[in-house]
ZAMARGU-4260 file (C-alpha; in steps of 0.2 Angstrom, whole numbers, plus 5000, padded with zeros to 4 digits):
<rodrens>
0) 5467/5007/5089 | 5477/4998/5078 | 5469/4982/5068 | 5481/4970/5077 | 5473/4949/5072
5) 5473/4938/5089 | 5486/4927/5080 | 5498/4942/5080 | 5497/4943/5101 | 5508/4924/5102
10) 5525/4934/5096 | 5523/4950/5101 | 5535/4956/5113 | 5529/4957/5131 | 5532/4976/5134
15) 5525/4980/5115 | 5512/4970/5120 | 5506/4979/5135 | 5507/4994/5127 | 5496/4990/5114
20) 5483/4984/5124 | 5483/5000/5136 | 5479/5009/5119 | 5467/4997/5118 | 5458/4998/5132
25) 5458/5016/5130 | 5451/5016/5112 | 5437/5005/5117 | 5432/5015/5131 | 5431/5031/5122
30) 5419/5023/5108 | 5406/5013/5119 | 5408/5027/5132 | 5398/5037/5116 | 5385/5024/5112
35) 5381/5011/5126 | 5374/5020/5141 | 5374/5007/5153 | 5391/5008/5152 | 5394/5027/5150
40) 5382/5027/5165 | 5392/5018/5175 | 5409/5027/5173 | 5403/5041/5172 | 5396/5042/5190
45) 5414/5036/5195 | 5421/5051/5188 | 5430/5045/5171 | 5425/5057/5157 | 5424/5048/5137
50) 5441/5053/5132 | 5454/5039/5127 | 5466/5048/5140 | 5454/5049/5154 | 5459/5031/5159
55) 5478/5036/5160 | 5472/5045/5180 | 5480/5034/5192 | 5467/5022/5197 | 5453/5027/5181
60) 5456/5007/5175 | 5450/4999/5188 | 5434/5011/5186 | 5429/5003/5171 | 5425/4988/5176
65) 5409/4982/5177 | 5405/4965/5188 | 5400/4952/5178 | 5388/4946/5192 | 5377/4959/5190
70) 5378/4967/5173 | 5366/4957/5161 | 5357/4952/5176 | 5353/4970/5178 | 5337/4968/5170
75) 5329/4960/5186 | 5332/4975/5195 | 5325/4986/5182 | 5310/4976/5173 | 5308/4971/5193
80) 5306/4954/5189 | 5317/4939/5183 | 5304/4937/5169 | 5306/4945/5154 | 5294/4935/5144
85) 5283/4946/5155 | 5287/4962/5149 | 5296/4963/5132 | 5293/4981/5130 | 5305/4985/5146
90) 5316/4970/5143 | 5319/4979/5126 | 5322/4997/5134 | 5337/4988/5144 | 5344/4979/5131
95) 5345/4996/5120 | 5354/5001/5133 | 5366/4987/5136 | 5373/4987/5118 | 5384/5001/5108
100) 5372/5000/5093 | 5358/5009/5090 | 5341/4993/5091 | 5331/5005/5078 | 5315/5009/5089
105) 5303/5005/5076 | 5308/4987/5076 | 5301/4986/5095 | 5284/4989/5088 | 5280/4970/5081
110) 5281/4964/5097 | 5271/4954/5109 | 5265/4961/5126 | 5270/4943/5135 | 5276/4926/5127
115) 5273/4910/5135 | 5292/4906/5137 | 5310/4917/5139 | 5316/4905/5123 | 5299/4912/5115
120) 5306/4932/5120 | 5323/4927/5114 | 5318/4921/5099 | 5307/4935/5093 | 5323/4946/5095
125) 5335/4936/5084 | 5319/4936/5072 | 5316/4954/5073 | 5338/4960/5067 | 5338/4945/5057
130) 5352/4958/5047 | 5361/4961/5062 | 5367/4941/5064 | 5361/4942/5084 | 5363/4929/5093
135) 5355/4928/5113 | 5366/4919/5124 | 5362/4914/5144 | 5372/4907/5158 | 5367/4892/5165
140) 5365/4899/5182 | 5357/4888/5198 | 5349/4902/5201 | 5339/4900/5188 | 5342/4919/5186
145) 5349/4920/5168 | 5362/4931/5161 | 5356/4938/5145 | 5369/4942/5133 | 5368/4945/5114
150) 5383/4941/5100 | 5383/4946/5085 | 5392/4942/5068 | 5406/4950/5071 | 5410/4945/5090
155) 5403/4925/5086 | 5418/4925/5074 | 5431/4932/5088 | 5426/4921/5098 | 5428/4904/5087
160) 5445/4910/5085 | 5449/4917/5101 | 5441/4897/5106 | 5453/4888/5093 | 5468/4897/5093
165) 5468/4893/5113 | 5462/4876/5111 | 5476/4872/5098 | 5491/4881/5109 | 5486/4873/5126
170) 5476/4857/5122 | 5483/4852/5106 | 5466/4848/5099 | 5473/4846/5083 | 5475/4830/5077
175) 5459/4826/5084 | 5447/4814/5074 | 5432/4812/5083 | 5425/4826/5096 | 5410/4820/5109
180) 5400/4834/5119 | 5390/4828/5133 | 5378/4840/5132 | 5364/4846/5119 | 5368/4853/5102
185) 5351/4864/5104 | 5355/4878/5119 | 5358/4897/5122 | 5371/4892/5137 | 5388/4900/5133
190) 5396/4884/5141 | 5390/4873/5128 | 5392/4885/5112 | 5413/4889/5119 | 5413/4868/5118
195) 5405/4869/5099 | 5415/4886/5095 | 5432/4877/5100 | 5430/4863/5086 | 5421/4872/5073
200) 5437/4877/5065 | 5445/4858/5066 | 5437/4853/5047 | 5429/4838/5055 | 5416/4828/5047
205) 5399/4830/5054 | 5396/4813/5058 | 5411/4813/5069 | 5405/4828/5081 | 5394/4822/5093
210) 5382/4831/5107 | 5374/4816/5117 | 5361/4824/5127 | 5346/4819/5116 | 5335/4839/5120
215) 5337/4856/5119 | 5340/4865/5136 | 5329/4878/5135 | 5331/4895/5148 | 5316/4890/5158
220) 5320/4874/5158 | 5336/4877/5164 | 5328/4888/5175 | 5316/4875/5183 | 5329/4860/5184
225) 5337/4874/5196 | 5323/4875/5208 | 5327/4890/5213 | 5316/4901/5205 | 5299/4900/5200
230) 5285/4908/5192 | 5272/4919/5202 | 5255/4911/5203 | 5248/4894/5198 | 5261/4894/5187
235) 5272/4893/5200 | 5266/4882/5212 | 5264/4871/5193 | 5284/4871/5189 | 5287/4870/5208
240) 5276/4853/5212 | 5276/4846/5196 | 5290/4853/5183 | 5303/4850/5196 | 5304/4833/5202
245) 5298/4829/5185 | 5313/4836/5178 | 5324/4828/5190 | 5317/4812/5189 | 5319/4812/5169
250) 5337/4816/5172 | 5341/4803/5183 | 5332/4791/5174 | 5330/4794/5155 | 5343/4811/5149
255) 5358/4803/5160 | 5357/4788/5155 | 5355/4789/5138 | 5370/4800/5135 | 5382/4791/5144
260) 5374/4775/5133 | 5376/4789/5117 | 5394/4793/5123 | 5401/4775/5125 | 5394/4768/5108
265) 5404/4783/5101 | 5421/4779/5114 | 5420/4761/5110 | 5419/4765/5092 | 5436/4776/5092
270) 5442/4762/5104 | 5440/4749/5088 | 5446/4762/5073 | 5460/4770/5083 | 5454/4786/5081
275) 5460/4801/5095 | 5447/4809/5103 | 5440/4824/5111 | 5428/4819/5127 | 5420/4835/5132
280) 5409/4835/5148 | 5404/4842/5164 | 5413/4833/5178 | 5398/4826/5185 | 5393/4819/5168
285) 5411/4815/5164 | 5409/4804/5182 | 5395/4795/5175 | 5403/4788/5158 | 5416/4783/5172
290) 5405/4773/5183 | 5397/4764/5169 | 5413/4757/5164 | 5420/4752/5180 | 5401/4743/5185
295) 5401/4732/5170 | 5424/4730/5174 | 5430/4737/5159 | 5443/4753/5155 | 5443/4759/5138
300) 5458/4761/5126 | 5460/4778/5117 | 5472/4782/5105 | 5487/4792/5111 | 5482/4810/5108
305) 5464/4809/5116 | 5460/4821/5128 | 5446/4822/5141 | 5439/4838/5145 | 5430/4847/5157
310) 5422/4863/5161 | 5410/4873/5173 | 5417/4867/5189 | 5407/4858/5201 | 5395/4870/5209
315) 5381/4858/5212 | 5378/4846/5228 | 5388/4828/5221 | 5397/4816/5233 | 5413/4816/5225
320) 5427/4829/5223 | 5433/4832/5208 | 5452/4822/5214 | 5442/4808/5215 | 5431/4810/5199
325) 5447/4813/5191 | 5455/4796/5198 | 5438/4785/5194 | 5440/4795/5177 | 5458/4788/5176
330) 5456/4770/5181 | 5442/4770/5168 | 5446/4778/5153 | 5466/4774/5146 | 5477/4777/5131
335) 5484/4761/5122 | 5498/4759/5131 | 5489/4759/5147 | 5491/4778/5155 | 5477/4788/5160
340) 5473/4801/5148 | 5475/4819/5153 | 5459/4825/5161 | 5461/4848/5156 | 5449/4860/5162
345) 5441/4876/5155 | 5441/4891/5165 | 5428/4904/5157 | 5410/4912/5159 | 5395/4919/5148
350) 5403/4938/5150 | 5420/4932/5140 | 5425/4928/5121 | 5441/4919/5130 | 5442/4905/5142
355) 5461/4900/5150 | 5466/4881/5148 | 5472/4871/5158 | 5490/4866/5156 | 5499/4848/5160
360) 5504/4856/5177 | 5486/4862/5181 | 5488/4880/5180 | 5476/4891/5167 | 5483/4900/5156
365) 5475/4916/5150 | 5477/4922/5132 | 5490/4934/5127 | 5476/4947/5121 | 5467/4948/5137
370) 5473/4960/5150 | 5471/4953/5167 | 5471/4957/5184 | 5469/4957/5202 | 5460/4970/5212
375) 5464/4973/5230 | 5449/4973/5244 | 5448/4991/5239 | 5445/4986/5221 | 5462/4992/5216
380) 5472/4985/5203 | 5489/4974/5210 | 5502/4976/5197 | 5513/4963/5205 | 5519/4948/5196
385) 5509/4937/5210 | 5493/4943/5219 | 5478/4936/5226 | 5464/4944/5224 | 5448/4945/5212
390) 5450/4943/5194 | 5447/4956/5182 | 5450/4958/5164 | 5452/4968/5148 | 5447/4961/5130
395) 5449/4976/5118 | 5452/4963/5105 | 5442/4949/5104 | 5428/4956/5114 | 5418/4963/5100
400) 5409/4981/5100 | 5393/4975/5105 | 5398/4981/5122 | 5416/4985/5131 | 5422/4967/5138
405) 5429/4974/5153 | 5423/4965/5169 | 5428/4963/5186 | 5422/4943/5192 | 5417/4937/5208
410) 5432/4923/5209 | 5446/4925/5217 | 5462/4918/5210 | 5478/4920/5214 | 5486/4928/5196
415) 5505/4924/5192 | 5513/4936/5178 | 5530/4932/5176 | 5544/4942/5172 | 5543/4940/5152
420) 5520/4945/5154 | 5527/4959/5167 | 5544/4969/5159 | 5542/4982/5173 | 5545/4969/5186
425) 5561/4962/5192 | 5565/4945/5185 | 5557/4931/5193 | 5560/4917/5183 | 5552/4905/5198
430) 5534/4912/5191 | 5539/4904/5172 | 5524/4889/5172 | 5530/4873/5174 | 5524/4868/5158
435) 5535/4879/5147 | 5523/4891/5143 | 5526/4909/5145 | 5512/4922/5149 | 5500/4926/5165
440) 5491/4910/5170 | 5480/4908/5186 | 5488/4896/5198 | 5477/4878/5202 | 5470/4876/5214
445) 5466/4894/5218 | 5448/4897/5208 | 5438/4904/5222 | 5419/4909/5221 | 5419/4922/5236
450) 5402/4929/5234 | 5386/4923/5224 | 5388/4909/5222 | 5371/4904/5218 | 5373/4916/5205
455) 5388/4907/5198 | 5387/4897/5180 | 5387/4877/5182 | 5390/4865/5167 | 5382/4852/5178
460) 5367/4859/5174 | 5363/4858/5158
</rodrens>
């Protein structure tokens, strides 16, 4: 396929554009459909063959689609246990056959038979293709039932640009002088590396990006702070009686509390200096730093040009919606002249190098390389410029070839294309965003998690 930059996708025309991701798509398939065997596996046992033209069959790309509930959680079902740790050997097996690159058996060999922790397994295989620039990623599931993903070199830099350039279109993140994470610096969840990944590229100084949850979130301890899944045994019963409420106690006490204190030392001190700022935060944390302030009667003053900004959803049990988080948020938290500043979230999970933004209007709007759409209850794709049904997508792009980035989800949206995104469609100038910006955007409002949810990713838990 031709090298096209993700830059180049903002001008191209809409019907060039689509072409060139339907060659795309069917370049990528034919070479992962020769070296990853998880995903030749798969499609092959719907019927599609490795050819680039085997996906042009009426209904063969909606067959390559893998769901991304169930794809790098897949070693659950094959190791038979959501602990890896517990046998790296297997774990290892599986991941060789999640990736289109060849792990180099020998490598496996320095191995342990078990390690005390997942971030312990992990670790060990960064170490062991130091070369290869790995990098292991999870979700931050409440299941505690991790997604295990790997980046490398390559895919880590598609996805700081695929991150900024979206982040700079939709959020206007440029003129930003101070950024503020609530949330650690030190984790594997994707959530937290898109919020690092989306101002790596601003040419910040260091002391003026800021992550205020004071530890590392760990896999198991993500895992435990779930509660949902423990280990067999006296360790079990140990994480379950003990781990648990401690970890919950420390949060409510200690970890929350400090990073909202961390987080309003750094507001107050943009307050004084003027400075715009980037306040990123899960809504429940993002509630919080709004709760302090309206407890002691004070609303801070940002410079015009600050953004607040949210990700992950609100999956966990918390007595407010987000509407009214959003309206404590506002009464809270002002620009100089007195308006609430815009409060934009992210739409994204562990399986994408993308996310879609938020726009003024609320909608999300999806990136120009990224072919997306909805499939019917039959799992067919709906070509029409506005559908309901379950997202699916296509990132031939900025997916990397680590493995094909072509995933079906389990949230239902309801997808608007209008006529300029879908050329073979009538005119339908009504579906144009509201907010000027042309391309598919998902309508807000209509996120929808229709199955798993216990598997779905939750910012509020990290």
């Amino acid at each position: 396929m031709e090298d096209y930059r993700l830059s180049d996708f903002w001008s191209m025309p809409a019907d060039h554009r689509e072409t060139v991701l339907l060659e795309a798509i069917a370049a990528a398939h034919a070479w992962h459909y020769r070296r990853n065997r998880a995903y030749r596996g798969t499609v092959a046992a719907r019927g599609v063959e490795g050819e680039a033209g085997a996906i042009a069959e009426p209904g063969a790309l909606s067959r390559l689609l893998r769901p991304t509930a169930q794809t790098f959680k897949s070693y659950i079902d094959v190791l038979g246990t959501p602990f890896p740790q517990d046998r790296p050997a297997e774990f290892l097996a599986w991941l060789d056959d999640q990736l289109s690159v060849d792990l180099a058996p020998g490598r496996q060999n320095g191995f342990r038979p078990r390690y005390r922790s997942l971030e312990a397994l992990l670790q060990a295989v960064e170490a062991a293709w130091t070369g290869r620039g790995f990098q292991v990623l999870t979700s931050s599931g409440t299941s505690g039932r991790s997604t295990i993903l790997v980046r490398n070199g390559e895919a880590t830099a598609r996805t700081v640009d695929s991150f900024y350039q979206s982040f700079c279109r939709y959020l206007g993140v440029e003129g930003i002088q101070r950024a503020i994470f609530v949330m650690p610096r030190r984790t594997r969840i994707a959530m937290a590396q898109m919020a690092a990944f989306s101002v790596s590229r601003l040419d910040l100084p260091a002391d003026h990006v800021h992550f205020t949850i004071p530890f590392p979130a760990e896999p198991d301890q993500v895992r435990i702070r779930a509660g949902r899944t423990f280990r067999p045994g006296l360790g079990g019963w140990v994480e379950q009686r003990l781990g648990y409420p401690f970890m919950n106690w420390m949060q409510a006490r200690y970890v929350t509390p400090r990073a909202v204190r961390a987080s309003l030392d750094l507001l107050r001190r943009a307050e004084a200096g003027g400075e715009r700022v980037l306040l990123f935060a899960g809504y429940v944390q993002l509630h919080a730093i709004a709760q302090a302030l309206q407890a002691e009667g004070q609303t801070l003053h940002l410079a015009p040009g600050s953004l607040l900004g949210t990700g992950g959803g609100l999956k966990e049990l918390y007595p407010f919606s987000p509407d009214q988080i959003r309206a404590d948020v506002a009464d809270a938290i002002r620009d100089s002249d007195g308006a609430p500043l815009p409060v934009r979230d992210v739409y994204g999970m562990a399986e994408a190098n993308w996310a879609a933004m938020q726009c003024a209007r609320g909608n999300y709007h999806l990136p120009p390389w990224v072919y997306a759409r909805t499939l019917d209850e039959d799992d067919a794709v709906q070509e029409g410029g506005d559908s309901t049904g379950l997202l699916a997508f296509f990132d031939p792009y900025g997916g990397g070839r680590l493995f094909p980035a072509f995933f079906k989800t389990a949230d239902q949206v309801r997808l608007v294309r209008p006529a300029a995104e879908s050329p073979r469609l009538e005119v339908a100038p009504e579906l144009a965003c509201p907010c000027g910006e042309p391309g598919a955007y998902i309508a807000a409002g209509s996120i929808r998690r229709v199955d798993l949810l216990h598997e779905a990713g939750c910012a509020a838990q990290v």
